[in-house]
C-alpha positions in Angstrom: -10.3 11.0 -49.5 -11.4 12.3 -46.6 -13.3 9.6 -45.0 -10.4 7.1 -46.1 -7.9 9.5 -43.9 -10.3 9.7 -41.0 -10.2 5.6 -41.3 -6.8 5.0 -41.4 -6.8 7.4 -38.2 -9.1 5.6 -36.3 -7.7 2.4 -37.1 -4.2 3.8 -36.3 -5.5 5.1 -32.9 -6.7 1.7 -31.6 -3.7 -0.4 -33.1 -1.8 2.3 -30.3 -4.1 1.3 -28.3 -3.6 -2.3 -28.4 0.0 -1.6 -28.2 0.3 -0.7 -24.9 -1.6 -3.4 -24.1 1.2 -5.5 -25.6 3.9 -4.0 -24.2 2.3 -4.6 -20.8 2.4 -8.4 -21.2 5.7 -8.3 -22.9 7.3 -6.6 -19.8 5.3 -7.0 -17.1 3.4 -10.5 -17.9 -0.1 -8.6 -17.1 -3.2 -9.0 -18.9 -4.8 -5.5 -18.7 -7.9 -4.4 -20.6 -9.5 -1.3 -20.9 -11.7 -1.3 -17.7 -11.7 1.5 -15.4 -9.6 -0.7 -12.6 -6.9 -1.3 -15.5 -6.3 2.6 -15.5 -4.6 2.0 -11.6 -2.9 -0.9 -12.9 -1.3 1.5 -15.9 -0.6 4.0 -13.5 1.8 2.1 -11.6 3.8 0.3 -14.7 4.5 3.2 -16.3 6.5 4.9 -13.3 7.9 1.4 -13.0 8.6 1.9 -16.9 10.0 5.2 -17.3 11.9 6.0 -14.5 12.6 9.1 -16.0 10.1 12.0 -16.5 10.4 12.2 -20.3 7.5 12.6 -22.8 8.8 10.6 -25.7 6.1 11.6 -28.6 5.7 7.2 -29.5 4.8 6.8 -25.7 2.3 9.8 -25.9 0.9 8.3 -28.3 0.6 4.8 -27.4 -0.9 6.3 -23.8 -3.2 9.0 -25.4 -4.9 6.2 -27.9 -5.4 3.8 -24.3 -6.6 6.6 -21.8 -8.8 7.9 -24.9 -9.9 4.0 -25.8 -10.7 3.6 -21.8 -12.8 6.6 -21.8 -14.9 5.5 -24.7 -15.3 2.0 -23.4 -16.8 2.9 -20.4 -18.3 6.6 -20.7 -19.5 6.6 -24.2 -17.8 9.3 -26.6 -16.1 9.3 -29.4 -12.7 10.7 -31.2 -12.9 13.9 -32.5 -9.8 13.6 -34.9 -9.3 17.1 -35.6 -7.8 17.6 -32.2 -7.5 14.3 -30.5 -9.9 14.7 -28.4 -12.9 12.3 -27.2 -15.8 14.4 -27.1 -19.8 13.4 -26.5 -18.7 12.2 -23.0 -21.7 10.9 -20.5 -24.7 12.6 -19.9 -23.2 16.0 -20.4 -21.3 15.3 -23.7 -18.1 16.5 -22.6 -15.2 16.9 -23.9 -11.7 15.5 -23.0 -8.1 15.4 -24.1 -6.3 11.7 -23.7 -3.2 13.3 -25.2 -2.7 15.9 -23.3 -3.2 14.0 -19.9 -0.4 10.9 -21.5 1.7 14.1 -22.1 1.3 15.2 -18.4 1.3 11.9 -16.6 5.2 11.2 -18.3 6.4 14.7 -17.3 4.9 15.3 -13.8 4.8 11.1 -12.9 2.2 10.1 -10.0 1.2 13.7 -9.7 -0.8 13.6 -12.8 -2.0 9.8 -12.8 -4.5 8.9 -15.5 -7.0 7.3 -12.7 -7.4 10.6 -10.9 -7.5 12.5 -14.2 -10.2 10.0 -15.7 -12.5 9.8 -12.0 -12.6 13.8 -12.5 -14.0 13.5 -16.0 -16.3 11.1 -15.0 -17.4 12.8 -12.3 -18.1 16.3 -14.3 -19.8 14.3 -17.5 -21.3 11.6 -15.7 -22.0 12.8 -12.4 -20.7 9.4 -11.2 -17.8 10.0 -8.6 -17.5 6.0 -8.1 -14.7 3.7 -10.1 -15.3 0.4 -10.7 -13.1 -1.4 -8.5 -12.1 -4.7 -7.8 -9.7 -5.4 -4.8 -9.1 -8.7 -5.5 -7.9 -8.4 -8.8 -5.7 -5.3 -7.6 -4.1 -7.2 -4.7 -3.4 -10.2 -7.3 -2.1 -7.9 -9.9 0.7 -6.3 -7.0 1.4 -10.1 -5.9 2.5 -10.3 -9.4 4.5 -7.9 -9.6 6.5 -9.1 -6.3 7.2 -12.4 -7.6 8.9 -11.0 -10.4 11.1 -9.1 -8.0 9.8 -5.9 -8.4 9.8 -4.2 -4.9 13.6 -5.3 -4.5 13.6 -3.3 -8.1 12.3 -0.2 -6.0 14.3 -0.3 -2.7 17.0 -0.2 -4.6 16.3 3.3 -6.3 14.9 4.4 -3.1 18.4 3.5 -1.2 20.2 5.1 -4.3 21.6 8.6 -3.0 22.6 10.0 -6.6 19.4 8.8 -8.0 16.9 11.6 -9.4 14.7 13.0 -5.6 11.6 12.6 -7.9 12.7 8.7 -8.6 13.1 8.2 -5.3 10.0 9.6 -4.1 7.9 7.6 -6.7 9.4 4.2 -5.8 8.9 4.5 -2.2 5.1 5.5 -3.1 5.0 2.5 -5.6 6.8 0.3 -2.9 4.1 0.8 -0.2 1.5 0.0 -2.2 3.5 -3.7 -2.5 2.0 -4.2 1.4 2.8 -8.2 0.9 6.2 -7.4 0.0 9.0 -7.8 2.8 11.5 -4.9 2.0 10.3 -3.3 5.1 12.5 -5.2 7.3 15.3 -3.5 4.8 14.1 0.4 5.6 14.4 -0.3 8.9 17.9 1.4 9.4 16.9 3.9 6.7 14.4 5.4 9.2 17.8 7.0 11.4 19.3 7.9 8.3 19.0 11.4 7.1 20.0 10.5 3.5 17.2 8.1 3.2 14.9 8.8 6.0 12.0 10.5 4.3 11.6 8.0 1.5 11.8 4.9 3.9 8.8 7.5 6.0 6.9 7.2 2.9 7.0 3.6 2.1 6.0 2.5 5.6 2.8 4.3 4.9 1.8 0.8 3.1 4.4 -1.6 4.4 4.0 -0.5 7.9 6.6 -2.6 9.7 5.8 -3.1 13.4 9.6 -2.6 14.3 9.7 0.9 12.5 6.5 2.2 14.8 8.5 3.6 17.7 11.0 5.6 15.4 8.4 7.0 13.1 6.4 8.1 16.3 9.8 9.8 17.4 9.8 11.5 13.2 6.7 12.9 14.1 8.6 15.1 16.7 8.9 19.0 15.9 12.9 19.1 16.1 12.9 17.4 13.1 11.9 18.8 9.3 8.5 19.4 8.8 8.4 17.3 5.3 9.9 13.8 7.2 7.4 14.8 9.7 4.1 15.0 8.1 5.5 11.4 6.1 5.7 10.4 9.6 2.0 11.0 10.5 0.9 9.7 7.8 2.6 6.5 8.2 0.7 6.1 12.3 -2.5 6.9 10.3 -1.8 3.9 8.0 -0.8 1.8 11.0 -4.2 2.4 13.1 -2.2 1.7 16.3 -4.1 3.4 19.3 -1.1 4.6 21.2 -0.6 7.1 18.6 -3.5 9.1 19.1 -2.6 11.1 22.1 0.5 12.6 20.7 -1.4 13.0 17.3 -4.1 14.9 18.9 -1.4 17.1 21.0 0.0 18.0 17.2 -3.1 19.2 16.5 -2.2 22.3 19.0 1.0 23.6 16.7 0.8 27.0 15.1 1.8 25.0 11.8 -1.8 24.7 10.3 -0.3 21.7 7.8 1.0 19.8 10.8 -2.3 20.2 12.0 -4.5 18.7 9.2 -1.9 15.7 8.9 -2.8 14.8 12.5 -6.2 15.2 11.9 -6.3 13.0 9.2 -4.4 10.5 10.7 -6.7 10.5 14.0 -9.8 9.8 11.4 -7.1 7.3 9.9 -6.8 5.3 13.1 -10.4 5.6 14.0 -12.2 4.7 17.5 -13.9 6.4 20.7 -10.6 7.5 21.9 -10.0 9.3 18.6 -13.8 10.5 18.3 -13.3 11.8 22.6 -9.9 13.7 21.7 -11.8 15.6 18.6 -14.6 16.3 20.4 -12.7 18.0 23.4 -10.8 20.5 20.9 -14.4 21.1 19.3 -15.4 22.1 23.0 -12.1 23.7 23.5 -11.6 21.5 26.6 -8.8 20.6 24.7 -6.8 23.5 22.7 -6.5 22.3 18.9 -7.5 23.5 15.4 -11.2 23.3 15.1 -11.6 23.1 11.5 -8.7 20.8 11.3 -11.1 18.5 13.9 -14.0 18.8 11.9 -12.6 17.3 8.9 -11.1 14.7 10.7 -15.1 14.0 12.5 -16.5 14.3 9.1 -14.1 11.5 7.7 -15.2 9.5 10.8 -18.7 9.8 9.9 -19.7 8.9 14.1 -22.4 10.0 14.7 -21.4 10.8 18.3 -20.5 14.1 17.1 -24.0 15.6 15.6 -24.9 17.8 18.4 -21.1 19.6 18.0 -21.4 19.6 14.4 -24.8 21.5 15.2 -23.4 23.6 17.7 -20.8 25.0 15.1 -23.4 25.9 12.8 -24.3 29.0 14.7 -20.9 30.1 15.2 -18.9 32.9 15.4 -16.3 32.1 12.7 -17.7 31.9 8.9 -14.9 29.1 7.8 -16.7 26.9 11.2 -20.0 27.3 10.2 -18.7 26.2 6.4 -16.8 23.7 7.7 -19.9 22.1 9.6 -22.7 22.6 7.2 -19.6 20.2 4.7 -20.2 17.7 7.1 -23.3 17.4 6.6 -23.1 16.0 3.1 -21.1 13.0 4.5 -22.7 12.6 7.8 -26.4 13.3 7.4 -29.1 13.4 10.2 -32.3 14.8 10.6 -31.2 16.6 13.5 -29.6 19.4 11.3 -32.5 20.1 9.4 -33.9 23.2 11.4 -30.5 25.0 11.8 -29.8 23.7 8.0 -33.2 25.3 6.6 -32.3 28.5 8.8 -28.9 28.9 6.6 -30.3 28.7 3.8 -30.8 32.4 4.3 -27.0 33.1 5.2 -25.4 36.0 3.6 -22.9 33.7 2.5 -23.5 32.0 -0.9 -21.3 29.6 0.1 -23.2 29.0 2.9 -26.8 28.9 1.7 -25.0 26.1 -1.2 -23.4 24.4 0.7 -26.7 24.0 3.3 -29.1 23.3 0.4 -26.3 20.2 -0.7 -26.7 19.0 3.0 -30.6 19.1 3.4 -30.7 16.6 0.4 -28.1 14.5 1.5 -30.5 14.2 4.8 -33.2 14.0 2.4 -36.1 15.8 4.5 -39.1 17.1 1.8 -39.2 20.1 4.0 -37.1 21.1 2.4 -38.2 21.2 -0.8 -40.1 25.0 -0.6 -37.0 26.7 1.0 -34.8 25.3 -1.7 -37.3 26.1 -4.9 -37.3 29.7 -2.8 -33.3 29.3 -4.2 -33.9 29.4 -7.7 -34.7 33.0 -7.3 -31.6 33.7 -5.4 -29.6 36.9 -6.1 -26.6 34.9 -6.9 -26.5 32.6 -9.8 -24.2 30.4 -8.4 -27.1 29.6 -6.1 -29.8 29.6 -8.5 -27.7 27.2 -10.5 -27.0 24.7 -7.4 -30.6 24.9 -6.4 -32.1 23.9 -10.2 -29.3 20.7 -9.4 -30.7 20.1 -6.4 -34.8 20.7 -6.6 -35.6 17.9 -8.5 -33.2 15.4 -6.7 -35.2 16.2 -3.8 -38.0 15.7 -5.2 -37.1 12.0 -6.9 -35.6 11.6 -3.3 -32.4 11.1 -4.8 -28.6 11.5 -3.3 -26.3 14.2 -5.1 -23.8 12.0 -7.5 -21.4 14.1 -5.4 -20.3 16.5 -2.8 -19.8 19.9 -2.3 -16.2 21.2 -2.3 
């Protein structure tokens, strides 16, 4: 009896499964599967969906059986039925909970979207941090979606003042992911309206009308509210014009630390020597600026005209520098580290001493090899734990799957 009930389960879970495949074509005329680049697809339709943040126990389902399908296609695993859960996950046989996240993803919306959730468990049981992606495909899938009218669908909610805040928000993210679509002519005027001005910010972060570039440069300016403003920034990242990055770097100067990294990011958004010479100064302090708010904007950069800097802050005064620098090092490796790297490795700060030993075999110098085996007798097991990771990738001359917070 018990292996007939356990049956009927399994077969129940995939005809859900194949449900919300149906109910894709039905409504949105898409042929999705249950590959990884699907998972964005899904993401997307079901805020376009459910407008409202309601987790209907049917739709739970339906989503949980997909998600929990999509993780077995592609990571291995299989459903534990006690629970609902997919367990045997990857090389760690991990354990994961489809439900749970379908639960999340139709109460909390794009906050909790089922790609982010699934890269995360593929990244912990698989130690693969890649999605397989296909930009094509994506861009074909969102011309779809246009043709049938769908951005004009979410201009209207975001130009709808009684309309849910959360609604709004969503469909102006949705929208500027629509970057063929030509509603940003139509947000325009939005931009000088304070009913609608930080939704219209928000779309223009993918629609990025050339007309709305002067007033979103002016949004960016302190006397206005500091959540239209960093929507602002972000929009001149996404735009990559270079007369932006002068008054981006000055930002970078305010006492308001979150204004600060939006700048930064937005300076590594837009890129180029001009960019790279406005970083550098404030690493210098030529320029005043927030240094660790600069470094993650060189390390996104990955130029490689900042490697003696980067080297320079490892010695320095301020712990969260030296951390900040030694990061870098996982995404812009160079042999020119390696002696100040290998002398960290005997930091006080576990942190420190991890986040060096990541960094040495990112560079992938096999003189490093005895100072990191000298790690697996470290006082801290954090350490020893990172360094038994790390030793034999060194060794193969193998990359990390990942980084290091």
């Amino acid at each position: 009896m018990a292996a007939k009930h356990d049956e009927d389960l399994l077969l129940r879970l995939n005809d859900s499964a194949s449900k919300f495949l149906a109910v894709v074509q039905k409504k949105f005329s898409l042929d999705l599967d249950y590959r990884e680049e699907s998972l964005y697809a899904s993401d997307l339709l079901l805020s376009l969906f459910f407008k409202e943040r309601r987790a209907h126990d049917l739709a739970v389902t339906i989503i949980g059986s997909y998600l929990g399908k999509v993780l077995i296609e592609n990571l291995g695993g299989k459903w534990e039925l006690r629970d609902l859960s997919v367990e045997k996950i990857g090389l760690m046989k991990g354990v994961a909970y489809p439900f749970r996240q379908a639960r999340k993803r139709l109460e909390k919306g794009l906050g909790e979207t089922l790609t982010s959730w699934y890269a995360k468990i593929k990244m912990d049981f698989c130690h693969d941090g890649e999605l397989s992606w296909n930009a094509q495909s994506c861009d074909a899938f969102l011309d779809q979606l246009i043709a049938q009218g769908w951005d004009t669908h979410l201009l209207s909610h975001i130009l709808k003042e009684d309309e849910k805040p959360y609604v709004r928000e969503e469909a102006a993210h949705i929208l500027g992911r629509m970057k063929k679509s030509q509603a940003g002519a139509a947000l325009i005027d939005p931009l000088y309206a304070p009913e609608h001005v930080y939704y219209a910010c928000i779309a223009m972060q993918g629609l990025r009308d050339p007309k709305a570039l002067p007033r979103l440069r002016e949004l960016t300016k302190k006397e206005n509210e500091t959540a239209i403003r960093i929507q602002a920034i972000m929009a001149l990242g996404e735009y990559r014009d270079q007369t932006s990055i002068l008054p981006l770097a000055d930002m970078m100067n305010e006492e308001d630390e979150v204004i600060c990294h939006y700048a930064s990011q937005a300076l590594a958004k837009i890129g180029g020597e001009l960019a790279v010479k406005m970083l550098l100064e404030i690493m210098s302090k030529k320029r005043p600026g927030n240094r660790l708010c600069a470094i993650s904007a060189l390390e996104l950069l990955g130029d490689r005209a900042c490697i003696p800097t980067l080297i320079e802050c490892l010695s320095d005064k301020k712990e969260a520098i030296r951390e900040a620098a030694t990061r870098a090092f996982q995404y812009i490796p160079d042999a020119r580290a390696v002696k100040p790297l290998l002398a960290m490795l005997a930091d006080p700060s576990s942190r420190l001493r991890i986040l060096s030993a990541y960094a040495l075999v990112f560079i992938g110098n096999p003189q490093a090899l005895d100072p990191l085996r000298n790690l697996l007798k470290d006082a801290v097991k954090d350490v020893r734990d990172h360094a038994a990771y790390l030793v034999p990738l060194l060794e193969s001359g193998t990359k990390p799957a990942g980084y290091c917070w």
